[in-house]
SERO-4910 file (N, C-alpha, C, O; in steps of 0.05 Angstrom, whole numbers):
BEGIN
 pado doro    nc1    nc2    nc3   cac1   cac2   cac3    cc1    cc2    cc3    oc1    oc2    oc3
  Unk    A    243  -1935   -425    245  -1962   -414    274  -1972   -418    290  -1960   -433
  Unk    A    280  -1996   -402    310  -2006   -407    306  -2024   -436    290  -2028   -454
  Unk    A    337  -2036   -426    340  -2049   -444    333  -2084   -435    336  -2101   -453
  Unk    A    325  -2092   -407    316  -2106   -408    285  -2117   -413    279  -2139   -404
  Unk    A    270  -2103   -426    248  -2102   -430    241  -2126   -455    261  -2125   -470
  Unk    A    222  -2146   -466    222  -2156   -479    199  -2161   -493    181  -2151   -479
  Unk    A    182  -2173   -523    156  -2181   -521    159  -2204   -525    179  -2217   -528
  Unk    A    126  -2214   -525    122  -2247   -519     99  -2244   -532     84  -2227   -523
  Unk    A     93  -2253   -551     70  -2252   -569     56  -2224   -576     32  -2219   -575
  Unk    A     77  -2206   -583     73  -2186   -587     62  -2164   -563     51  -2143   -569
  Unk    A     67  -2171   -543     61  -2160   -510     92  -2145   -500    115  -2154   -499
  Unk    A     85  -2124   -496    110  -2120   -477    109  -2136   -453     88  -2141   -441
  Unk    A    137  -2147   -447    141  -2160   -417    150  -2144   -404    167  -2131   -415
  Unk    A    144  -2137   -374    155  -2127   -356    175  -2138   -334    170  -2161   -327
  Unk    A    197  -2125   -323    205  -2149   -305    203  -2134   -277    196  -2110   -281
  Unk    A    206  -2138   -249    202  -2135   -226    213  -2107   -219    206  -2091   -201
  Unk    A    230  -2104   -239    260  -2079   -229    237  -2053   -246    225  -2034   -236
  Unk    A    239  -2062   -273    222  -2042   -284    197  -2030   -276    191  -2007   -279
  Unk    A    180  -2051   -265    155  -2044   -253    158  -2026   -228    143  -2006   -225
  Unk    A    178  -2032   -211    173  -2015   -193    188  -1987   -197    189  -1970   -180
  Unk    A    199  -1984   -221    204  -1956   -230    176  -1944   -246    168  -1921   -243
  Unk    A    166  -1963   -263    144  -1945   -267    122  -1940   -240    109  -1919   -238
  Unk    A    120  -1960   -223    114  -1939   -198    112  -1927   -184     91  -1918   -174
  Unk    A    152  -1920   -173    151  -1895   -165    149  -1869   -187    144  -1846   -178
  Unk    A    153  -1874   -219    155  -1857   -232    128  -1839   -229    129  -1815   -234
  Unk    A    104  -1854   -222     71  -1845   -216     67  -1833   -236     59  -1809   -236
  Unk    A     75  -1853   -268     69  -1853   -295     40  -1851   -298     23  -1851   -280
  Unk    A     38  -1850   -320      0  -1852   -331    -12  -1879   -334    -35  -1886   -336
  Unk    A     11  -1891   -332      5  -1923   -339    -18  -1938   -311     -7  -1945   -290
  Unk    A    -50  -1939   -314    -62  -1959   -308    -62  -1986   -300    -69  -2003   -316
  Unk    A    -55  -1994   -275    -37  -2009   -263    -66  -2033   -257    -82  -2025   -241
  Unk    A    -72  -2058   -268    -90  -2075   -259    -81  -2097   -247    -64  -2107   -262
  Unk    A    -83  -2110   -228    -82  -2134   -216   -115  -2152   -223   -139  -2146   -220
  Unk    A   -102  -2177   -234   -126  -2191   -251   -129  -2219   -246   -133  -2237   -262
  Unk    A   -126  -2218   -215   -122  -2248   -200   -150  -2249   -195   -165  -2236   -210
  Unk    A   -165  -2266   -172   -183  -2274   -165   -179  -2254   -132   -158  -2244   -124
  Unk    A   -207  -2251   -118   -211  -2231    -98   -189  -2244    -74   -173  -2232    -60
  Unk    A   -193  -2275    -75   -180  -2279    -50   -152  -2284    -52   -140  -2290    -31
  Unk    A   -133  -2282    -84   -115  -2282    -86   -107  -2248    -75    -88  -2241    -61
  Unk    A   -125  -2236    -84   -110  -2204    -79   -117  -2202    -51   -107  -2181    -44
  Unk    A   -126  -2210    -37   -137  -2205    -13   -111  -2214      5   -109  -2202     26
  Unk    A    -92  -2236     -1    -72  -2246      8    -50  -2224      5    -34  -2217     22
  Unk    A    -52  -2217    -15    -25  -2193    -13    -32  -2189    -40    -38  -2207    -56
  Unk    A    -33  -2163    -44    -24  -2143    -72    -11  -2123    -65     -7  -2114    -43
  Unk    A     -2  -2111    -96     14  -2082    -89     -7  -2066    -80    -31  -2063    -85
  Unk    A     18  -2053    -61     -5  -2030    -54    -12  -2006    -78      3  -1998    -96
  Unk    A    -43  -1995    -70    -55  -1976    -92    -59  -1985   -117    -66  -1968   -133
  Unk    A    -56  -2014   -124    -58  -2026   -155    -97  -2040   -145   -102  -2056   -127
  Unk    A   -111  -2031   -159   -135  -2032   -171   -143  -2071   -173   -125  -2084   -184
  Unk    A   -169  -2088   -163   -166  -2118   -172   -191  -2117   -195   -215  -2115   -189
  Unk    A   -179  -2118   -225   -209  -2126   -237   -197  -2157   -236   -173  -2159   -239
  Unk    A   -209  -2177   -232   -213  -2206   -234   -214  -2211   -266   -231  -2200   -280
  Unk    A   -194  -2229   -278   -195  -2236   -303   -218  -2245   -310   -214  -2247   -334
  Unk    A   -243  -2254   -306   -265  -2266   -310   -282  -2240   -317   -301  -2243   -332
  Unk    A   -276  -2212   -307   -298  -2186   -306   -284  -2173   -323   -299  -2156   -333
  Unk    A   -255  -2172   -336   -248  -2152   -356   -266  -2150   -380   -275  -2128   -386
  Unk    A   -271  -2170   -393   -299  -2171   -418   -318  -2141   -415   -323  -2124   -431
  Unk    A   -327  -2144   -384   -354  -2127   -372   -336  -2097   -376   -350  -2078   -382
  Unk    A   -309  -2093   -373   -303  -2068   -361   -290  -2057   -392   -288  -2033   -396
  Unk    A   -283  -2076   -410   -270  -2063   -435   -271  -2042   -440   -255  -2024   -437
  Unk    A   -300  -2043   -453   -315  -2024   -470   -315  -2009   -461   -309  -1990   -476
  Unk    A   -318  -2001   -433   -311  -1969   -418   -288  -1955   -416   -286  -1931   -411
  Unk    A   -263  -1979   -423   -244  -1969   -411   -229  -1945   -448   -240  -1940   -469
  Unk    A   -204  -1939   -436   -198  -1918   -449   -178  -1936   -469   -163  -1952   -459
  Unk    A   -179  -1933   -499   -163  -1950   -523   -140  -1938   -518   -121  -1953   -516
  Unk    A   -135  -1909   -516   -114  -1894   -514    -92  -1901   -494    -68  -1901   -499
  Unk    A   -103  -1906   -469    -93  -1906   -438    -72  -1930   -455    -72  -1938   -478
  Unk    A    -48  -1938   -424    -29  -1946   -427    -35  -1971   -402    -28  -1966   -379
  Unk    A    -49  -1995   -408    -53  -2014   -386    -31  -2036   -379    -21  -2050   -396
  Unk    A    -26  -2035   -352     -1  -2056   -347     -8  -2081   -327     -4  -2075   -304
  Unk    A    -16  -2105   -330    -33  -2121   -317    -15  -2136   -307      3  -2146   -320
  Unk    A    -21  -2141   -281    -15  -2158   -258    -30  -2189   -257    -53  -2193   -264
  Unk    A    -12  -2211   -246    -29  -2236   -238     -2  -2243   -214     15  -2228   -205
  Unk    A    -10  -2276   -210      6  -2289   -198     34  -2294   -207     52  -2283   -195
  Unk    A     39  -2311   -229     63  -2308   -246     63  -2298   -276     77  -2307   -294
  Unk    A     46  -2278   -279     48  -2278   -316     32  -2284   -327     18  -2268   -341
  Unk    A     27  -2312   -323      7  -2329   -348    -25  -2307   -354    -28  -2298   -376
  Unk    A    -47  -2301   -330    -68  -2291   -341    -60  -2274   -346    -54  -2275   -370
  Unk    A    -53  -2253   -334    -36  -2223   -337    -33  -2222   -369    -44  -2204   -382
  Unk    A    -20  -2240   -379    -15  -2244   -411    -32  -2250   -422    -34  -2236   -442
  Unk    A    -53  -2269   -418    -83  -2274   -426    -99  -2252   -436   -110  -2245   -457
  Unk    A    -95  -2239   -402   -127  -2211   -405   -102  -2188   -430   -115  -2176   -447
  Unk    A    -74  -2185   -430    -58  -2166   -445    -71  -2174   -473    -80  -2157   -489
  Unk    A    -73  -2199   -479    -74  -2213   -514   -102  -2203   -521   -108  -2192   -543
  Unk    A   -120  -2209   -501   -151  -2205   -505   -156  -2171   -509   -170  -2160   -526
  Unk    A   -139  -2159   -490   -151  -2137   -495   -131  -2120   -514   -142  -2101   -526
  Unk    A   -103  -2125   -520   -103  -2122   -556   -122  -2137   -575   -130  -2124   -594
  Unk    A   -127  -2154   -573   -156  -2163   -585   -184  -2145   -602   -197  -2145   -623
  Unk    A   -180  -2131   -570   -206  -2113   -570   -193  -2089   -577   -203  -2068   -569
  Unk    A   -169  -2087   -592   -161  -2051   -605   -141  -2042   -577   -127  -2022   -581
  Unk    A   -139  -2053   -555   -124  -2034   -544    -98  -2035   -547    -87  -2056   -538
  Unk    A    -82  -2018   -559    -56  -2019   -569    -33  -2020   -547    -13  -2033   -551
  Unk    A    -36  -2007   -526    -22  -2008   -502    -25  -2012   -482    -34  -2000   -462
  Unk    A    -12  -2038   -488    -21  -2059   -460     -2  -2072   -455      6  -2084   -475
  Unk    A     13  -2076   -431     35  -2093   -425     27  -2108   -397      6  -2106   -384
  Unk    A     51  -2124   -392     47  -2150   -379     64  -2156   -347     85  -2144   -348
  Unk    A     62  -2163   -334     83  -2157   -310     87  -2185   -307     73  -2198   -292
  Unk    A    112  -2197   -324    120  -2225   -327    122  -2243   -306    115  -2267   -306
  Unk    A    133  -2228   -287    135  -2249   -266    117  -2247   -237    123  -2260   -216
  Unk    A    102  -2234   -240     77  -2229   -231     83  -2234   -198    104  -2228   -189
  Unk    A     66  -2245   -183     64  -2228   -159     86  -2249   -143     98  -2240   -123
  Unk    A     89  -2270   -150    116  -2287   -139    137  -2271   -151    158  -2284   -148
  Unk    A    140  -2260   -158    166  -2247   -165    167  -2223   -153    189  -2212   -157
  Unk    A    150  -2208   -138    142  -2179   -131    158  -2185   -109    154  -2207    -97
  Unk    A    180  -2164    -99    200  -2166    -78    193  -2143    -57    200  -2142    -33
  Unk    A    175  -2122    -74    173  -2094    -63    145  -2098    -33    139  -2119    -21
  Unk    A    136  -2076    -31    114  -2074     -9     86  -2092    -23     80  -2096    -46
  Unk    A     72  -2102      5     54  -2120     -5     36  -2108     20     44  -2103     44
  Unk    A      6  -2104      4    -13  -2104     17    -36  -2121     20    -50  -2124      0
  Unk    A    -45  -2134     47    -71  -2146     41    -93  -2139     49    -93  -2120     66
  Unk    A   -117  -2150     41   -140  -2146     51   -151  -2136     19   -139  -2135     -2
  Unk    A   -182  -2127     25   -196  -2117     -6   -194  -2080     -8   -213  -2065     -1
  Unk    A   -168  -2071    -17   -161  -2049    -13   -172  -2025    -35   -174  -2000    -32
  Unk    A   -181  -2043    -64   -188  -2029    -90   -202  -2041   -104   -192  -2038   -126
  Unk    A   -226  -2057   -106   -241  -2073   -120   -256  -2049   -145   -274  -2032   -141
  Unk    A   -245  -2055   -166   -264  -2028   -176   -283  -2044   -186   -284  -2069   -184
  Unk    A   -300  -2026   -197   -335  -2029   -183   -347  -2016   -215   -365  -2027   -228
  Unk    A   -335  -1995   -223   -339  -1980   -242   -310  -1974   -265   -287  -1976   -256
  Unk    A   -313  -1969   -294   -286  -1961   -298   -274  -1935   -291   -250  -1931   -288
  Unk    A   -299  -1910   -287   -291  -1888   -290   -260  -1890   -267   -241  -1875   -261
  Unk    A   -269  -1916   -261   -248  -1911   -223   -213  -1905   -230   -195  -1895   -217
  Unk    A   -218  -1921   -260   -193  -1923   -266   -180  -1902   -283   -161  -1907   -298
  Unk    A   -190  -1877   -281   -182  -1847   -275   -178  -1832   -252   -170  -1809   -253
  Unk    A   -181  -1842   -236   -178  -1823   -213   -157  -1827   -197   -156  -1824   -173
  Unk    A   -135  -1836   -216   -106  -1852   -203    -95  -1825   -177    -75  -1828   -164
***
């Protein structure tokens, strides 16, 4: 990672430049968008996954402690929420995409392109 990288309550922050290097890097890192359906439905990144901050609780426990999760919102704020909660819940690597989707400069996709449904989904990157 650079050197502009930062934390915020013990969260890594991500910034716009970084994120889209770890996406073309097609890292291991578990990429969530954690807006509401009709926010992602307006535009999300393309190939990034929507669990809705309200359903992460339901998907925790399935998901992997090990994995490396990097969560998406509008500007930050839940993105940072669902990051705190689910260090909370033991997951040690979890970061934040600070300036969230108003700050996203790169490709935008709309419509309901990845609603996962299940966690296993979030293996099959």
């Amino acid at each position: 990672m650079n050197d502009l990288t930062f934390e915020q309550d013990g969260i890594k922050q991500v910034e716009v430049d970084e994120l889209k290097a770890l996406l073309e890097k097609k890292s291991d890192i578990v990429f969530i968008d954690v807006r509401e359906l009709d926010e992602y439905d307006q535009g999300h990144i393309p190939g990034i996954p929507l669990i809705p901050m309200n359903t992460i609780p339901q998907f925790a426990n399935e998901m992997d402690k090990e994995q490396t999760y990097l969560f998406i919102c509008r500007s930050g704020g839940r993105s940072q929420n669902v990051s705190l909660y689910m260090k909370e819940q033991g997951f040690q690597h979890v970061m934040n995409y600070s300036g969230g989707m108003l700050a996203w400069t790169g490709d935008v996709q709309t419509g309901p392109e990845w609603i996962v449904k299940d966690s296993k989904e979030l293996k099959q990157k």
